[in-house]
C-alpha positions as a Python dict, from the first residue, in 0.01 Angstrom:
ca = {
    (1, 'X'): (0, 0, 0),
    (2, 'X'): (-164, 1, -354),
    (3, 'X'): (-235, -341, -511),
    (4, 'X'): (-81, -417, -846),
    (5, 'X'): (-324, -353, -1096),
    (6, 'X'): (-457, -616, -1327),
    (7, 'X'): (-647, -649, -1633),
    (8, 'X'): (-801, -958, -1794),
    (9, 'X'): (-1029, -982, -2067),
    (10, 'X'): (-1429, -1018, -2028),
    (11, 'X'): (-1478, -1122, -2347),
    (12, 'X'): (-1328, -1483, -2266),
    (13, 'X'): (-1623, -1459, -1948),
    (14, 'X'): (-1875, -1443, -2267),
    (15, 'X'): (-1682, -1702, -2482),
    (16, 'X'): (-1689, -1938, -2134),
    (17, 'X'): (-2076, -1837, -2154),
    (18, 'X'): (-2136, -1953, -2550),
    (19, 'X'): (-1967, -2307, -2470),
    (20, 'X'): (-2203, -2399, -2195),
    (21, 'X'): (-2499, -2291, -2349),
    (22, 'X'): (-2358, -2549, -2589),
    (23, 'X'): (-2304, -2817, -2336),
    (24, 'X'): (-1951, -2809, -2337),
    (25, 'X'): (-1892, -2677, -1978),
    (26, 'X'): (-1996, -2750, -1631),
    (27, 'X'): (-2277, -2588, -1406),
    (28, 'X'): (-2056, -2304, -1248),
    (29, 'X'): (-2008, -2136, -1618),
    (30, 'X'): (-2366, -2137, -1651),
    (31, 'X'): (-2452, -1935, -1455),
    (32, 'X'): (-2264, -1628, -1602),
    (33, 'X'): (-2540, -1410, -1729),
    (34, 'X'): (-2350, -1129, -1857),
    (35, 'X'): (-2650, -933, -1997),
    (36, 'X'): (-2783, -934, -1586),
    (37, 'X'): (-2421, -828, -1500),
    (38, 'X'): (-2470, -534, -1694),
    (39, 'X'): (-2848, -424, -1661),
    (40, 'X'): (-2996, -586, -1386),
    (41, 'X'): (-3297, -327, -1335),
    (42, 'X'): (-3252, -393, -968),
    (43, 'X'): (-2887, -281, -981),
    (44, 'X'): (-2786, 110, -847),
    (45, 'X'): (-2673, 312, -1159),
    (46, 'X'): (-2478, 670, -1245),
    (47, 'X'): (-2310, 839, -1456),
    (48, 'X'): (-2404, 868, -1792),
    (49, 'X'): (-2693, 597, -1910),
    (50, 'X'): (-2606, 661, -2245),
    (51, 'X'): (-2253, 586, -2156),
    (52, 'X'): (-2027, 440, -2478),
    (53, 'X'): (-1833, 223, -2170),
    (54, 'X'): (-1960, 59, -1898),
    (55, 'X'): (-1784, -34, -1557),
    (56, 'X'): (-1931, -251, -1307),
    (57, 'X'): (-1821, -247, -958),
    (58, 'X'): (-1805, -480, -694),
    (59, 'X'): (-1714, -333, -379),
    (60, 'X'): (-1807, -337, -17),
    (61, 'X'): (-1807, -57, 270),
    (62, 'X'): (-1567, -247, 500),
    (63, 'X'): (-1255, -268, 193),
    (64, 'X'): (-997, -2, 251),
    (65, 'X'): (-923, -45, -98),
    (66, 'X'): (-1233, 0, -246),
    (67, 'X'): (-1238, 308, -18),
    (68, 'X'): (-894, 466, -148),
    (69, 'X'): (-1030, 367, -532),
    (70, 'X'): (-1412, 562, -475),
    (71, 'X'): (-1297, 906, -515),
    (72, 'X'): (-1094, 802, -812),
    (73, 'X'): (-1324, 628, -956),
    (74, 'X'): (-1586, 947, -916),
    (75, 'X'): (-1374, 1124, -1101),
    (76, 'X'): (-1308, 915, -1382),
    (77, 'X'): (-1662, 912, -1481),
    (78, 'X'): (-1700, 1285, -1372),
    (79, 'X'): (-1453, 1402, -1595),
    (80, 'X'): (-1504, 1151, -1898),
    (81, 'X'): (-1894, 1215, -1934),
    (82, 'X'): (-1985, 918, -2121),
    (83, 'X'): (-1961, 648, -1915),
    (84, 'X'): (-2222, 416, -1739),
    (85, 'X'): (-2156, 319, -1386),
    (86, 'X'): (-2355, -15, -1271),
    (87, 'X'): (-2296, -58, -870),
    (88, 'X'): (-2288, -416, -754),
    (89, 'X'): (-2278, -415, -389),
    (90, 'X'): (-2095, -749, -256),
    (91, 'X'): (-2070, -775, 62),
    (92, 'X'): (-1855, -1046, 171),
    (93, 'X'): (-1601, -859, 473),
    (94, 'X'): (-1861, -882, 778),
    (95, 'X'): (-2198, -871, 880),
    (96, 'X'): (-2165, -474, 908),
    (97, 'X'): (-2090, -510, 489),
    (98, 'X'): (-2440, -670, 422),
    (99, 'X'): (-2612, -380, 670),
    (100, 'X'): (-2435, -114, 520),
    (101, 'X'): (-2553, -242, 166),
    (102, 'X'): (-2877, -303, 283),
    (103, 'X'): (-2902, 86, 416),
    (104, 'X'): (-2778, 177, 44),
    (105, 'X'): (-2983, -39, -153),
    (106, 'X'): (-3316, 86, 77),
    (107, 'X'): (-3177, 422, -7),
    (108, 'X'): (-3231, 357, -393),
    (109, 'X'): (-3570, 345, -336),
    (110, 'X'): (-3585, 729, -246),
    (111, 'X'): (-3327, 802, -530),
    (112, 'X'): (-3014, 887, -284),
    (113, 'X'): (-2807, 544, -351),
    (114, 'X'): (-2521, 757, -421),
    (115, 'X'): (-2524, 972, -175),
    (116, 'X'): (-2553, 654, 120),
    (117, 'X'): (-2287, 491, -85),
    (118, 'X'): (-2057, 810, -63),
    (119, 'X'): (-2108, 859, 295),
    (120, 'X'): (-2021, 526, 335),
    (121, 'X'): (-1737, 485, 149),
    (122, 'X'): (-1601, 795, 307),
    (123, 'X'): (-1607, 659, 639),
    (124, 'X'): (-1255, 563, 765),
    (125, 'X'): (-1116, 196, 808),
    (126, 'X'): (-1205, -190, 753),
    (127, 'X'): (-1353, -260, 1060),
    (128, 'X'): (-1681, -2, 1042),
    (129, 'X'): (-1949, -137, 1292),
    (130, 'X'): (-2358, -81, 1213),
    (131, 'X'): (-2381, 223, 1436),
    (132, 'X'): (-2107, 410, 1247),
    (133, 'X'): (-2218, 339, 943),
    (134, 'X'): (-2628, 447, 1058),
    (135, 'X'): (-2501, 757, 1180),
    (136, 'X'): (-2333, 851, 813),
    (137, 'X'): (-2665, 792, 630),
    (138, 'X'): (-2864, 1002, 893),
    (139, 'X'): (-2584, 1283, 877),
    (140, 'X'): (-2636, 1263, 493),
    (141, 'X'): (-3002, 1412, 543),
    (142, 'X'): (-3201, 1129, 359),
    (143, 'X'): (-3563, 1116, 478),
    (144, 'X'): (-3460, 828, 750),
    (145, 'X'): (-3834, 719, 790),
    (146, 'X'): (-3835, 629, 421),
    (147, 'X'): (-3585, 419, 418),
    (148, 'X'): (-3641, 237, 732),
    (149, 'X'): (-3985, 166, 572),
    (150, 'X'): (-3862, 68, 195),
    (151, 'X'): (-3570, -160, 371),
    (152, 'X'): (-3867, -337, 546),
    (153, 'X'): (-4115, -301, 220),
    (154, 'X'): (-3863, -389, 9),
    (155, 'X'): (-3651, -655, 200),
    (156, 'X'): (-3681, -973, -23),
    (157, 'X'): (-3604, -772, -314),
    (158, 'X'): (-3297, -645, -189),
    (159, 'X'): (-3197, -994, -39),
    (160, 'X'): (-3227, -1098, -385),
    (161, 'X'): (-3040, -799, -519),
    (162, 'X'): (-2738, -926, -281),
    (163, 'X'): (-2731, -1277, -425),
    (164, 'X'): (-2735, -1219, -755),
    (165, 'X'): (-2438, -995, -769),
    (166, 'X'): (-2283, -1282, -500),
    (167, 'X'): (-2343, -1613, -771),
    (168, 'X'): (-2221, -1315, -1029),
    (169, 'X'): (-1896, -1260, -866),
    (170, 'X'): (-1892, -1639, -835),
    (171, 'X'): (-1945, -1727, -1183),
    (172, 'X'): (-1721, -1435, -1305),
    (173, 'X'): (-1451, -1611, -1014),
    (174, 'X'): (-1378, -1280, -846),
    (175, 'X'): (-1195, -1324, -491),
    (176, 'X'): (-1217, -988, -326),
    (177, 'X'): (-1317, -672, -359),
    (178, 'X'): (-1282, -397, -589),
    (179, 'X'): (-1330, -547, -872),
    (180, 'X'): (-1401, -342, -1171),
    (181, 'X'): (-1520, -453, -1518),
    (182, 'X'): (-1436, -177, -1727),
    (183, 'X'): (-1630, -219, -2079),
    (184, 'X'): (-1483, -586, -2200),
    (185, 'X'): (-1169, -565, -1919),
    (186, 'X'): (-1113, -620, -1579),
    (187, 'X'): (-908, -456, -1329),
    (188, 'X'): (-857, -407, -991),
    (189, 'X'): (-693, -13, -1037),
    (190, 'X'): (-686, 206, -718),
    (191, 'X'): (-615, 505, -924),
    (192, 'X'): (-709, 801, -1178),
    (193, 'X'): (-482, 734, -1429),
    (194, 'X'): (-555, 338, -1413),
    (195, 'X'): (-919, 395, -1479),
    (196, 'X'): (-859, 664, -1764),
    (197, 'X'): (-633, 390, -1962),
    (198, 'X'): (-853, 115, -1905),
    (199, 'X'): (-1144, 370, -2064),
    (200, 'X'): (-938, 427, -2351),
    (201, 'X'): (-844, 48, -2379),
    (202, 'X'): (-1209, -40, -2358),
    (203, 'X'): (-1324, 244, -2639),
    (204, 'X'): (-1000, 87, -2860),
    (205, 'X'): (-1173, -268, -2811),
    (206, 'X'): (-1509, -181, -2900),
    (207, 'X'): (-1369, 14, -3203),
    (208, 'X'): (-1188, -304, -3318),
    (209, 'X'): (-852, -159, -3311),
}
């Protein structure tokens, strides 16, 4: 069953983040950086860089949803050309999520993110164990010795990598996964034609209409 999309604006995130840098909120607002949200150097990226939108996604391998919303949201920024995709991996389902982003994020490092992240999301169900999801990456063809050696090299960095876009999601008070920030909106859309209004919407906000 599809959820009910939703969309909320960010822009009240970055008005939340101009009052406590005045003092006038507590700690948890803080801690929303949204210049790290949107180019943490650390952070998997496709699409167009040049991109005149940006959506950031939070998903993990083990949420059906996220899985039914991948190939639609490939082909958003397929067909658009001109927008910037920033993956946050956010593992928070199981302790197969934070292996499966950990095989991704080592995969960066070799310049096949998107491919591990595609084999992954196309693997079927909520309940994916380790083994399943080792056996999509090898089937993908990455060089397997790399990335066993950059997920060792390379380990604190992707720990890191994995809390910041956790105490992101925190500060932005996400609850689940997908969550998509989609220029200065948010939305939870499973579908095509969700994504392709929320572009528009976004280009109409940044064009002060």
């Amino acid at each position: 069953m599809q959820r009910r999309a939703f969309v909320s604006s960010l822009f009240l995130s970055i008005c939340l983040l101009s009052a406590a840098l005045m003092g006038n909120l507590p700690v948890q607002a803080q801690t929303l950086d949204v210049d790290a949200i949107l180019h943490d150097p650390d952070a998997p990226a496709g699409g167009n860089p040049k991109g005149d939108v940006t959506i950031v996604a939070f998903l993990d391998y083990n949420c059906p949803y996220c899985k039914k919303s991948a190939p639609e949201l490939e082909k958003i920024v397929k067909t658009d050309g001109h927008i910037r995709l920033v993956y946050k991996d956010w593992p928070i389902l199981s302790a197969a999520s934070v292996y499966g982003a950990k095989l991704a994020l080592a995969a960066a490092y070799q310049g096949q993110y998107e491919t591990v992240h595609k084999a992954l999301m196309d693997l079927p169900g909520r309940r994916i164990k380790e083994d399943a999801m080792l056996a999509a990456v090898k089937a993908t063809g990455v060089d397997m010795g790399r990335l066993q050696a950059d997920a060792a090299t390379h380990a604190d960095a992707i720990t890191a990598l994995l809390r910041r876009n956790l105490d992101q999601a925190n500060a932005l008070g996400l609850e689940g996964t997908p969550v998509y920030l989609v220029g200065p909106f948010r939305t939870s859309t499973l579908d095509y034609e969700g994504f392709k209004q929320a572009v528009a919407d976004a280009r109409k906000k940044q064009a002060g209409q």
